[in-house]
N, C-alpha and C positions, 0 to 999 in steps of 0.2 A: 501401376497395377492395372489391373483389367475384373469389370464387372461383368456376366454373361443376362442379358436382361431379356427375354422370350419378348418377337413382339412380329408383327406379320410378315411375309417377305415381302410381299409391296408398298413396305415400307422401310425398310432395310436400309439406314441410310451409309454413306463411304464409312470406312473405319481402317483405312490404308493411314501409314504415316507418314511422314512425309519423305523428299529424295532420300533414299537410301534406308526405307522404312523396314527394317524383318519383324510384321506384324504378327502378332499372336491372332489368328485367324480362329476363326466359327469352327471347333471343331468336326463336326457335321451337317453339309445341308438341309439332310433330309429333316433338321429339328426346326431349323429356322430361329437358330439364335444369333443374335446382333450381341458382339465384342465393343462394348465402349470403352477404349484407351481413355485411361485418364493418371496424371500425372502433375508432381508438386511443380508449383510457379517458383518457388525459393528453394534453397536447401531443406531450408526448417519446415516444411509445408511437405505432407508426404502425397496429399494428394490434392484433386482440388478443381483441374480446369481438363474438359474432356479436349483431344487431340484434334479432333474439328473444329474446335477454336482455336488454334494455337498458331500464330503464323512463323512455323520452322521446322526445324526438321526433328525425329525425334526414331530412335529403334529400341526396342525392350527385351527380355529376356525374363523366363521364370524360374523359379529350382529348378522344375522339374526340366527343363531344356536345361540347364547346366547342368547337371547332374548326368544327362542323357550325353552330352556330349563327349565326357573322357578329359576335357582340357582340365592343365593341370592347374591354372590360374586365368585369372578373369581379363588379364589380357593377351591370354593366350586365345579366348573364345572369339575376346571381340573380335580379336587378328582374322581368325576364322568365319566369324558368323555376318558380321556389321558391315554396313556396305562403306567405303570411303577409309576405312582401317587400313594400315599394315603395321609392321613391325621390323625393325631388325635387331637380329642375335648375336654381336659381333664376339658378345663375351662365351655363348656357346652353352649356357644356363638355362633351360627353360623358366626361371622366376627371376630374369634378369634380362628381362626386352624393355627395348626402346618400341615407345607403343608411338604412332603418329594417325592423328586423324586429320583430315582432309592438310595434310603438312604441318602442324603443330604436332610437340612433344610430351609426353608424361614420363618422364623415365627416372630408374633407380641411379642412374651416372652423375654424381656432382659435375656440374659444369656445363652439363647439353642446356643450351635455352628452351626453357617449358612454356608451354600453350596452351592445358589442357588443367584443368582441375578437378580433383575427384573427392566426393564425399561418403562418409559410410555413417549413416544415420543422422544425417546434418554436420556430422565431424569432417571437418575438413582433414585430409589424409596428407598436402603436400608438405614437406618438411622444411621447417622457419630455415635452414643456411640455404639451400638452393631451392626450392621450390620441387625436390626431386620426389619420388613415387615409388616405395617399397611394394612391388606387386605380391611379396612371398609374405609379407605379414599382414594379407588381407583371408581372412576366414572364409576360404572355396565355398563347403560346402553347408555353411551359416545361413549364407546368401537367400533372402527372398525372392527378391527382385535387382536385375541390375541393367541399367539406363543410360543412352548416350543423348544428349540433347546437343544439334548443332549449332555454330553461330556463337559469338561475342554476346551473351546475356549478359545486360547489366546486372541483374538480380541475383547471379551467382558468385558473387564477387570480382577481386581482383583474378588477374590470370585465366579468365574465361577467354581467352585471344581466341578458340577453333572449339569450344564446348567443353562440354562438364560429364565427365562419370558419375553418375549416381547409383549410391549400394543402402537397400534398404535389407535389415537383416531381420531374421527369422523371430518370433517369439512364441511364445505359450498359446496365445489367442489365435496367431494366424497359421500356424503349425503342433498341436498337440498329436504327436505321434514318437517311437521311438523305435531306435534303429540302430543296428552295427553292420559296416561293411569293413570290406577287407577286398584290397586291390592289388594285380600283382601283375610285372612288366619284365620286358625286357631291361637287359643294363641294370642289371639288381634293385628295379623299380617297387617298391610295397609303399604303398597307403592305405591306413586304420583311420577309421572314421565312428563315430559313436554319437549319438542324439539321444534327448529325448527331452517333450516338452509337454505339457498340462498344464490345463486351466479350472477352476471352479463357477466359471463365470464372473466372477470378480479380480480376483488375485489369479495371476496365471508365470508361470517358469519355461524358462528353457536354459540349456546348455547344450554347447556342441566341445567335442574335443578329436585332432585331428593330427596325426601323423604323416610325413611325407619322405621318402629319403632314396636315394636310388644311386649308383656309381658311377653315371654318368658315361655318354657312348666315348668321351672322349680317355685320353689317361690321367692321373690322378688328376677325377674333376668326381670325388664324390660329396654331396649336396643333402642336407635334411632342414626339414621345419617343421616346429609344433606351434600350433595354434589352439585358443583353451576360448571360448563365446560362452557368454552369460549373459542372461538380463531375468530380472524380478519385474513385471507389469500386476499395477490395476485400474481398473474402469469402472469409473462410477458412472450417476447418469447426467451428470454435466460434467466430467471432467476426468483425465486420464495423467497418468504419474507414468514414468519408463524409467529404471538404472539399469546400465548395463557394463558391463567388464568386461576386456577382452587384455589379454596376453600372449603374446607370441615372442618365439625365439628360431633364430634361422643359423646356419653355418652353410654358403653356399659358394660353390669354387668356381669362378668362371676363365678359364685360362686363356681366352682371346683367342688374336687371330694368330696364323701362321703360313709363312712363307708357302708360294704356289712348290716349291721344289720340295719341299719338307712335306706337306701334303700328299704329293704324287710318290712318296714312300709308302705313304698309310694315314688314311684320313681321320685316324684317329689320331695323331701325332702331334705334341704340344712344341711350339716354340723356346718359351721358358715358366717356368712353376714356381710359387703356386698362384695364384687370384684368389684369393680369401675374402671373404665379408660375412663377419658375423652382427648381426641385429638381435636386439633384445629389447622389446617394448612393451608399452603399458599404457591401456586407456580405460577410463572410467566416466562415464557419461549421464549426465539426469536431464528429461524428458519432461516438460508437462504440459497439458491440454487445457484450457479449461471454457465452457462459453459461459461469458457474461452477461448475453442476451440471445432472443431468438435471431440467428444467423450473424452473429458476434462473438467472435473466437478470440482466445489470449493462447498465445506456442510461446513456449519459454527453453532454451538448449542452455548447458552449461557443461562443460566437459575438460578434463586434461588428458594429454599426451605425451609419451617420454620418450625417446629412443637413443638407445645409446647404440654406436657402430663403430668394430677395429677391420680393419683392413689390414691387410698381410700381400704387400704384393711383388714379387720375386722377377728383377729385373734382369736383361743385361746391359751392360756398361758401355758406353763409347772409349774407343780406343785411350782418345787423346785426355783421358781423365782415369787413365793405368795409376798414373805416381799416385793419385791422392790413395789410390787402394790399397798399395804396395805402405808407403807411408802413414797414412792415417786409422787403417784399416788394419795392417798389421805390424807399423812399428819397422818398418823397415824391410831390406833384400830377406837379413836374416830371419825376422819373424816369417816372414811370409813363406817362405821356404823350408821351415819347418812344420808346418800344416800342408803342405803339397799332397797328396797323394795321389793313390788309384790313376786313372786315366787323364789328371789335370795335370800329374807330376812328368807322367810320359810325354803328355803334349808340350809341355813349356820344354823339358828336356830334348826334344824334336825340335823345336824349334832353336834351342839354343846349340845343339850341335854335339852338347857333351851333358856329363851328367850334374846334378846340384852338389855346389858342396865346394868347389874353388874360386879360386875371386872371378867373381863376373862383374861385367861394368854395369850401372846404375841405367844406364840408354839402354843399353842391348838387354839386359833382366826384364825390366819394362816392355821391350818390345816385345819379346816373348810369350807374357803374360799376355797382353793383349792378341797375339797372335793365336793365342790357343783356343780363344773363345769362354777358360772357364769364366773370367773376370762378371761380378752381378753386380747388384746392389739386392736389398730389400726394403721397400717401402712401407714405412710402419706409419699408421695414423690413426686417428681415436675422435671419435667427434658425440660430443651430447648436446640432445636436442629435446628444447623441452615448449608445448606452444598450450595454451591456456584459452578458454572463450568462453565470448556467452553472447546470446540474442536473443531479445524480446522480440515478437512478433505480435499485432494484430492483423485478423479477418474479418472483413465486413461484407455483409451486402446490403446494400442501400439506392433508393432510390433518388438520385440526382435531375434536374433539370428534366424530369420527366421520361428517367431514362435510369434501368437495373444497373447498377455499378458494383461489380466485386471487387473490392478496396483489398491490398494490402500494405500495411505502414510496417516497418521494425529498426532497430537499432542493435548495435553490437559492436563490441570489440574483441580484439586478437592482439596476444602478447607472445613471441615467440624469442626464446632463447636457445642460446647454443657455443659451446666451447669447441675449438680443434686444435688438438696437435698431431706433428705429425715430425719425424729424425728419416732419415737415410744411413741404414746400417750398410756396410762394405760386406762381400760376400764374394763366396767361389763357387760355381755351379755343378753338379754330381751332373759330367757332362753322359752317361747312359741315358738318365731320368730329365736332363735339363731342369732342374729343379734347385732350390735353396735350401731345401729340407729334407733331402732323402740320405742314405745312411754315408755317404761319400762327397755329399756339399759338407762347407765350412763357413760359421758365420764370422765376424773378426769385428771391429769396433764400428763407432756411428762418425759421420760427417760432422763439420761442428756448426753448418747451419741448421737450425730449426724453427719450427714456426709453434706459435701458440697465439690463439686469439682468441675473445671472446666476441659476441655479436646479440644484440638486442633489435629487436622488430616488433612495432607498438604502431598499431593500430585502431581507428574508431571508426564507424560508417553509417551511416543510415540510406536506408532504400526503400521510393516505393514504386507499389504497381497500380493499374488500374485495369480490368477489361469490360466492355460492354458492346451491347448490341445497337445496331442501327438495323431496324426493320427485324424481320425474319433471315434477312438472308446477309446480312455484313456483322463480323466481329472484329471490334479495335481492340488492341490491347497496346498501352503506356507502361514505360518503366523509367527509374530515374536509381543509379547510384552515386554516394560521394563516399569520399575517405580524406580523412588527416593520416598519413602514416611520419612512421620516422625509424629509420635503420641508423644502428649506434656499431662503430666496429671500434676494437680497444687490443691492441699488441701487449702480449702478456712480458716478453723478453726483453722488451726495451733496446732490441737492436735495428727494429723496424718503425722507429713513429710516424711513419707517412700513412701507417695503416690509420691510426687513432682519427675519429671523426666522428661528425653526423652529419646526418641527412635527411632533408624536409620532400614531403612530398603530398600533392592534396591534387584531386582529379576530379570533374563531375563526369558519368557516364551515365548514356541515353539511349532511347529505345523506344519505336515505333512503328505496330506491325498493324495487316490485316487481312482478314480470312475471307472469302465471296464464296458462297455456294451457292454454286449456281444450279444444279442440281440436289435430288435425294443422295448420288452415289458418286458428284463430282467437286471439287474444293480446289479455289485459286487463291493464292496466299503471297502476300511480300511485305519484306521487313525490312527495316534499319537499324543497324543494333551497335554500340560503342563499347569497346572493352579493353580495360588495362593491366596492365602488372608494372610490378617497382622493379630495378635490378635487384637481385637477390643479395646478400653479404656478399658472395663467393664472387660475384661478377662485379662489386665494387673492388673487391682486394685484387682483383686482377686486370683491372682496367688498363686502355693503352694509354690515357688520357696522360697519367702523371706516374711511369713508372719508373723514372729515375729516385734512385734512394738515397735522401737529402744527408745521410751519413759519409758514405761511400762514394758517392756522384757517378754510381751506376747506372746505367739503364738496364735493370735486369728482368729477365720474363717470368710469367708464375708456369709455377708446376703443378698439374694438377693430379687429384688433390692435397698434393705434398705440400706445398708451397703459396702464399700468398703474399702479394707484391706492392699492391697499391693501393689507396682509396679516394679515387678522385670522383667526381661525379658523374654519372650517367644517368640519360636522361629516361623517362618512365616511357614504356613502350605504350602505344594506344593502336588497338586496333577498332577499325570502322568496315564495319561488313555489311554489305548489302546482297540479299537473297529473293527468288523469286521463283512458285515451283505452282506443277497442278499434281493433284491427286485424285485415286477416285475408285472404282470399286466393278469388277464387269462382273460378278455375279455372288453369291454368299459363300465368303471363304475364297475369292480369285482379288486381288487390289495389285495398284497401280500407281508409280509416282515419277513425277521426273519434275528437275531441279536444278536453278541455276545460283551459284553465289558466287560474291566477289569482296574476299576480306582482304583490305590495307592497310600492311603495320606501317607506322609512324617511328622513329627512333628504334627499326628492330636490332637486336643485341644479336650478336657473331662473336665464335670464337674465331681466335686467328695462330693458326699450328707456324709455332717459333722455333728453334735449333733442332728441337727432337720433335714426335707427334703426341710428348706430353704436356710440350712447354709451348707458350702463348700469353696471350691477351684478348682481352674482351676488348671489342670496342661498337656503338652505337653505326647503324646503317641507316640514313636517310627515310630510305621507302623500299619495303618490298612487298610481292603483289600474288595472292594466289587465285587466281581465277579456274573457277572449275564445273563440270557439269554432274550429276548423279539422276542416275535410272533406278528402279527395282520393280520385279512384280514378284507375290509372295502369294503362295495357295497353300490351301489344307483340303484335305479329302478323309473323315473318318480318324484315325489313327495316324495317318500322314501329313507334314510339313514340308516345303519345301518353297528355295526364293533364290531370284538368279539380280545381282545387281553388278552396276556398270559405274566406275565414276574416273572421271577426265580430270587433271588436275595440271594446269602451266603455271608453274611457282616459279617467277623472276624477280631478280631486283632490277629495280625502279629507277636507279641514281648510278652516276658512274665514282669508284672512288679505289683508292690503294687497299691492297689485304696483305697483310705481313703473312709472305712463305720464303723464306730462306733458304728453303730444301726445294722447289719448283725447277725443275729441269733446265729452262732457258737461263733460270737466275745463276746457276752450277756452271753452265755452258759460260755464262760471262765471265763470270771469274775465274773461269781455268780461259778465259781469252784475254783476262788481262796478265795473266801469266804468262802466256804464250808472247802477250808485246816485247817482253826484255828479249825475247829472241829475234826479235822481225831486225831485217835491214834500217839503214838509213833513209829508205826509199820510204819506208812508213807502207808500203806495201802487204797486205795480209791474207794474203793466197788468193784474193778475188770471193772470198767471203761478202755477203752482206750484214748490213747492220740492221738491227732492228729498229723500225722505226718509231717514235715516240709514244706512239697509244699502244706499242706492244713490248716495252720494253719495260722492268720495273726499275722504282728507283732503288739508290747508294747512299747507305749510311752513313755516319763520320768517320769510318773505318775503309769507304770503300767497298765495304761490301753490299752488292746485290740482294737487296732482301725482300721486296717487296712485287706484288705483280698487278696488273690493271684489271678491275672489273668495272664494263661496262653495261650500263641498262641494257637491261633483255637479256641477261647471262641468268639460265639458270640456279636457283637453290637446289643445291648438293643434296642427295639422298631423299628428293621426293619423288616417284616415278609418276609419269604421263598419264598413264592408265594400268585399272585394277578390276580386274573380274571373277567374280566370285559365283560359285553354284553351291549346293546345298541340299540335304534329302536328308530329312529324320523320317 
């Protein structure tokens, strides 16, 4: 939050934040008021340490600038506003981006490995099976205040690997006002929006309730969300109470990507339909303040969260797994043949030469179907997730060793539960709509693998801080977290016991920063900071470590998130960031920062794309490495804002090791070259081709087959760009 405190201009001291700061600047010069950024050390702590002590980075955001800005979700802002942001949309959803900042992930996609964790009123938002991030059941325009803090904080838990979102929401006290808005867009865009909140000075209300729903530029990709915010506040004069309720429910379609040819038809043109996710949650929250003594505070959070989420998502088929469709899916040539129609019955009848209805061969029926394109699947899956907490908190200030100390101690734990299943229904595609559900698809029976699993994540922690001053002009600040955790995963079918296990896990992470101001309007700042995360359930069942299935004596790969394979152990990611930036201020209302950091994941977690680009395995990487630089400078004049920032990012891995791609073009090349051997002469002679030499060639399975490819240190991480430049005018 930000205080406006009147105080002279020649004394005016920086109030920029740091690399990659969009600072809420001095409205206007001509009054000569100083912006003191000030912001919580913990989740639980809303405010607390102003931003010129802080050694890192740090950008903020008010209602009123979200609100102003039109986005439709808060990671669509950051995407836009925050220096060091981007996102990608591959699903085609705007409340369904992959948000990354400085190359760490927050996203709504089971399976992307996350970096980023976000809170909304000290509630932690990531979800107990993967760590993932429902941007669409965050209440837009609820929103107080919303925060990116950079760097590996110990003090925000686990998964702090590239920083923390923080969402402080609206209440009675810090918003009594009421409101109805009505929004309206292209692509059948409307958002209803309704507030209203009061206070007595003691006891104070709010509620916000909020509609969203539009049809989306693509074809059937239409998408809604309601979201319902509450909370009951009072304040006494030591101490303060919060409950608050929030509900939301989303139905949002994101039908991916699509072929460059199918595109250059019409870019609004889907592949195949539908991408379904529906969400449905519930959280309820209690708050309390209270000081024990003068400059001796007790924070206490307790909170639950539910969500339950089905997926609906409408594939197509590989050729060479026609029969199980034909058979399993409808019982045979003849069942299947009796559901034909419309334009799937012409195609296979195209394909076979004559019409349905006399004996055709079982080979040749098959290949038809396959050749037609209608042949689907649909992806049905269902997962509840339910995560529980609580943290005591103390505040102190105290004088130590002859020296002001603001102390913070707390403890807490997090108990996260969560069920999934999920079948693979047989299908035929209504090839006009390429869809599984429109008035000319056919759905037919399910596969007879499936998965069902349950997953426990039990946690304890305690963390503290410390900051103080040395002289006028140096600010330290200490942090220290630990955790016991233990991830429990349990195979509901009894077809899979390799899933069944548990998993121990305990970490200390650490932090030590420091601020120089060297001037009234100039700030030098460097830190050390440690931070971890556990593999999440989904990245244990999918492991490469142990995916043969002790039943079967398979090796088989997970689907995601249809399917899960394994549970072997993988080791806890830790990252160790080191940063170092200046700040500073050229005149009231003009700041300035530039900034250097270098975060080193330890045991970072990969997925690795198996037969199709659904199918895979996780497995642990050694070292990877993002080194990067960030600029910003940010002005206000009057009524106007505006911030232009720059940031540099070379994200490589560190170590050289194998990545299973089975589909990788030279691995395809191989084995249609070991095909091509039954034909070479006696001479062993092969056109005068060369071979690939060993560091470029991957390795062969027990099959013979080429599946694997070489990645060596210095190879880029996939999907973080070089550079990002952002400009800006409100």
């Amino acid at each position: 939050m930000s205080r406006c405190i009147p105080t002279p201009l020649a004394r005016l001291p920086a109030t920029a934040g740091l690399a990659t700061l969009l600072l809420s600047a001095a409205p206007a010069p001509a009054q000569d008021i100083e912006t003191i950024t000030v912001f919580g050390t913990t989740p639980v702590r809303a405010e607390g340490t102003s931003m010129r002590d802080f050694p890192g980075t740090f950008q903020s955001a008010t209602a009123e600038q979200l609100a102003a800005s039109g986005s439709a979700d808060i990671s669509s802002y950051l995407s836009r506003r925050f220096g060091g942001v981007h996102f990608h949309s591959a699903q085609g959803n705007p409340l369904q981006s992959d948000l990354y900042f400085r190359g760490y992930a927050a996203s709504p996609l089971l399976g992307l490995p996350m970096g980023l964790t976000v809170y909304q009123n000290g509630v932690r938002l990531n979800e107990p099976l993967g760590d993932a991030v429902n941007w669409d059941l965050v209440p837009m325009n609820a929103i107080a205040s919303l925060s990116l803090l950079g760097g590996a904080n110990p003090l925000y838990g686990l998964n702090t690997l590239g920083g923390s979102v923080v969402v402080q929401m609206k209440n009675g006290f810090s918003h009594p006002r009421h409101s109805v808005e009505v929004e309206g867009g292209s692509y059948g865009r409307a958002i209803a929006n309704i507030e209203s909140g009061g206070n007595n000075g003691d006891w104070a209300y709010y509620v916000n309730a909020q509609r969203f729903e539009e049809n989306g530029w693509r074809d059937l990709s239409p998408s809604w969300t309601e979201n319902l915010y509450g909370s009951v506040d009072w304040r006494g004069d030591r101490g303060a109470l919060g409950l608050n309720y929030h509900r939301a429910r989303s139905d949002l379609t994101g039908n991916g990507l699509s072929p460059v040819g199918l595109l250059a038809v019409g870019r609004e043109r889907i592949f195949s339909a539908p991408d379904i996710t529906r969400n449905d949650t519930r959280t309820l929250a209690l708050r309390g303040d209270y000081a024990l003594a003068d400059r001796v505070n007790l924070s206490a959070n307790l909170y639950y969260r539910g969500n339950d989420t089905e997926s609906f998502n409408g594939d197509g088929m590989e050729e060479d797994e026609v029969d199980e469709l034909i058979d399993d899916g409808f019982g045979g040539i003849a069942g299947l043949a009796s559901v034909l129609r419309g334009a799937c019955r012409d195609a296979v009848e195209d394909e076979l030469g004559e019409p349905l209805g006399g004996n055709i061969e079982e080979d040749e029926f098959g290949e038809a179907v396959g050749e037609s394109g209608c042949s689907a699947i649909n992806n049905l899956s269902g997962r509840g997730q339910d995560s529980r907490g609580g943290v005591v908190e103390i505040d102190a200030v105290s004088e130590l060793f002859g020296l002001e100390h603001d102390l913070t101690a707390g403890a807490g734990l997090y108990r996260g539960s969560s069920d999934f299943n999920s079948r693979v229904q047989f299908a035929l595609f209504d090839p006009p709509t390429r869809s599984t559900t429109t008035s000319q698809a056919v759905s037919g029976g399910f596969a007879d693998e499936r998965t069902e699993i349950d997953t426990e994540v039990a946690r304890n922690y305690v963390y503290v801080g410390d900051r103080f001053s040395l002289g006028e002009d140096w600010s330290i600040m200490l942090s220290g977290f630990y955790h016991d955790s233990r991830i429990e995963l349990r195979d509901r079918t009894g077809e899979q016991p390799q899933l069944n296990g548990e998993h121990d896990f305990g970490n200390f992470n650490w932090g030590v920063g420091a601020v120089r101001r060297v001037s009234d309007r100039v700030d030098l700042y460097g830190a050390y900071n440690e931070s971890s995360r556990l593999p999440t359930p989904i990245e244990l069942a999918c492991s490469e470590e142990l995916s043969r299935n002790p039943i079967t004596g398979e090796v088989e790969e997970c689907r995601l998130p249809n399917a899960f394979l394994a549970d072997p152990p993988l080791d806890e990611v830790i990252a160790r960031n080191l940063e170092f930036g200046v700040r500073g201020a050229l005149s009231a209302g003009l700041n300035w920062s530039l900034g250097l950091f270098r975060p080193r994941n330890e045991n970072d977690i990969f997925w690795q794309t198996g037969q199709t680009r659904a199918h895979g395995l996780f497995k642990n990487i050694d070292n990877t490495r993002r080194l990067g630089l960030e600029a910003s400078l940010a002005g206000a004049y009057e009524r106007w804002r505006w911030n232009i920032n720059y940031t540099y990012i070379k994200a490589t891995f560190e170590d050289n090791f194998d990545v299973l791609s089975q589909n990788h073009p030279a691995n395809a090349m191989r084995r249609r070259g070991d095909d091509d051997d039954d034909d070479e002469d006696e001479s062993g002679e092969n056109g005068g081709a060369e071979e690939d030499s060993d560091d470029e060639r991957g390795d062969d399975d027990d099959d013979g087959m080429f599946s694997t490819r070489p990645v060596r240190a210095g190879a880029k991480l996939p999907g973080i760009p070089d550079h990002m430049f952002k400009a800006a005018v409100e």
